[in-house]
C-alpha positions as CSV (number, residue, x, y, z in Angstrom):
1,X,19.5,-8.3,-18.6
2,X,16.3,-6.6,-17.6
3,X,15.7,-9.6,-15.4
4,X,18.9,-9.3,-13.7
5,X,17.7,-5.4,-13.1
6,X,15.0,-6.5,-11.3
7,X,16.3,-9.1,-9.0
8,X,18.8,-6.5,-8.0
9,X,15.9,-4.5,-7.2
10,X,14.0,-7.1,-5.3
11,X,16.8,-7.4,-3.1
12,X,17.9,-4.2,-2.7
13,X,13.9,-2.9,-1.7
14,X,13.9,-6.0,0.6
15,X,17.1,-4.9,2.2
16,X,16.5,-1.2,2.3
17,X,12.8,-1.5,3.6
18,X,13.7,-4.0,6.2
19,X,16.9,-1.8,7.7
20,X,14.1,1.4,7.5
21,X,11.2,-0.7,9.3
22,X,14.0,-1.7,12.0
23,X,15.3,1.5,12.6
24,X,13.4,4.0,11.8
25,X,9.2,4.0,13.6
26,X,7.2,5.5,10.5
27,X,3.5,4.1,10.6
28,X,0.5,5.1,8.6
29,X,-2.4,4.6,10.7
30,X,-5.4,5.8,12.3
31,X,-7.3,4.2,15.5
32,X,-9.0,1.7,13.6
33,X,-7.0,0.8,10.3
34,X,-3.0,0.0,10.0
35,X,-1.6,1.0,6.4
36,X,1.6,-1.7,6.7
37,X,4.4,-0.7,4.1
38,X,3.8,-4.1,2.2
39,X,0.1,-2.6,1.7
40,X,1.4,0.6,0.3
41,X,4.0,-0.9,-1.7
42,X,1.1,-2.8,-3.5
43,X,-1.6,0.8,-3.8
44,X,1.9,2.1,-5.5
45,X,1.8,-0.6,-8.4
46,X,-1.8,0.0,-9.7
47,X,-0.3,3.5,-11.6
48,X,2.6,2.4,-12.0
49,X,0.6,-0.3,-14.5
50,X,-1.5,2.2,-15.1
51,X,1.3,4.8,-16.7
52,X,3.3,1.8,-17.8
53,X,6.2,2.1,-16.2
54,X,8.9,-0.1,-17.0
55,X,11.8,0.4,-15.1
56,X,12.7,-3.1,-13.9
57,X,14.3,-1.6,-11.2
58,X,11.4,0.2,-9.5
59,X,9.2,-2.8,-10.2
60,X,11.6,-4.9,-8.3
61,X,12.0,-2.6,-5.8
62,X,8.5,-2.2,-5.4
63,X,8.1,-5.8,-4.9
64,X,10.8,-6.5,-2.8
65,X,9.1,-3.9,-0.4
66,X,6.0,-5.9,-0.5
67,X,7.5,-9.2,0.1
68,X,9.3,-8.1,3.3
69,X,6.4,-7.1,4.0
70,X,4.5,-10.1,4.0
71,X,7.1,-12.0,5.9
72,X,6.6,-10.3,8.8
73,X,3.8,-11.9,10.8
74,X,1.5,-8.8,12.1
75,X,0.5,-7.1,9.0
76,X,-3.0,-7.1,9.2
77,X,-5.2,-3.8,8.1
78,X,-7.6,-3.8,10.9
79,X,-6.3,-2.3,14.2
80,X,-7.2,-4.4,17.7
């Protein structure tokens, strides 16, 4: 069942991060570096590791945010 948990979260990050990154203008950025959402979804799994956490929810929610992430085709670091 926990892998059920965690599709349900994959899809339910996905969806929520996508409606938030089409309606709502949030950026983390400075004049030369871009923090995308996939990029902080992924800074957010090193203590989750870290302090074990194994809520197959948050991991897939987590993930989902970085895979929506990654689909989108300007999410390079570096600002031009």
């Amino acid at each position: 069942m926990e892998f059920g948990l965690y599709s349900l979260g994959i899809v339910l990050g996905f969806a929520i991060v996508r409606w938030l990154t089409e309606n709502i203008k949030f950026h983390v950025r400075s004049n030369s570096i871009w923090l995308h959402h996939w990029i902080l979804a992924f800074i957010m799994m090193f203590p989750l590791f870290y302090f074990e956490m194994n809520s197959p929810v948050v991991w897939g929610a987590i993930t989902g945010t970085a895979l929506e992430g990654l689909g989108r085709k300007n999410w390079s670091i570096r600002r031009k």
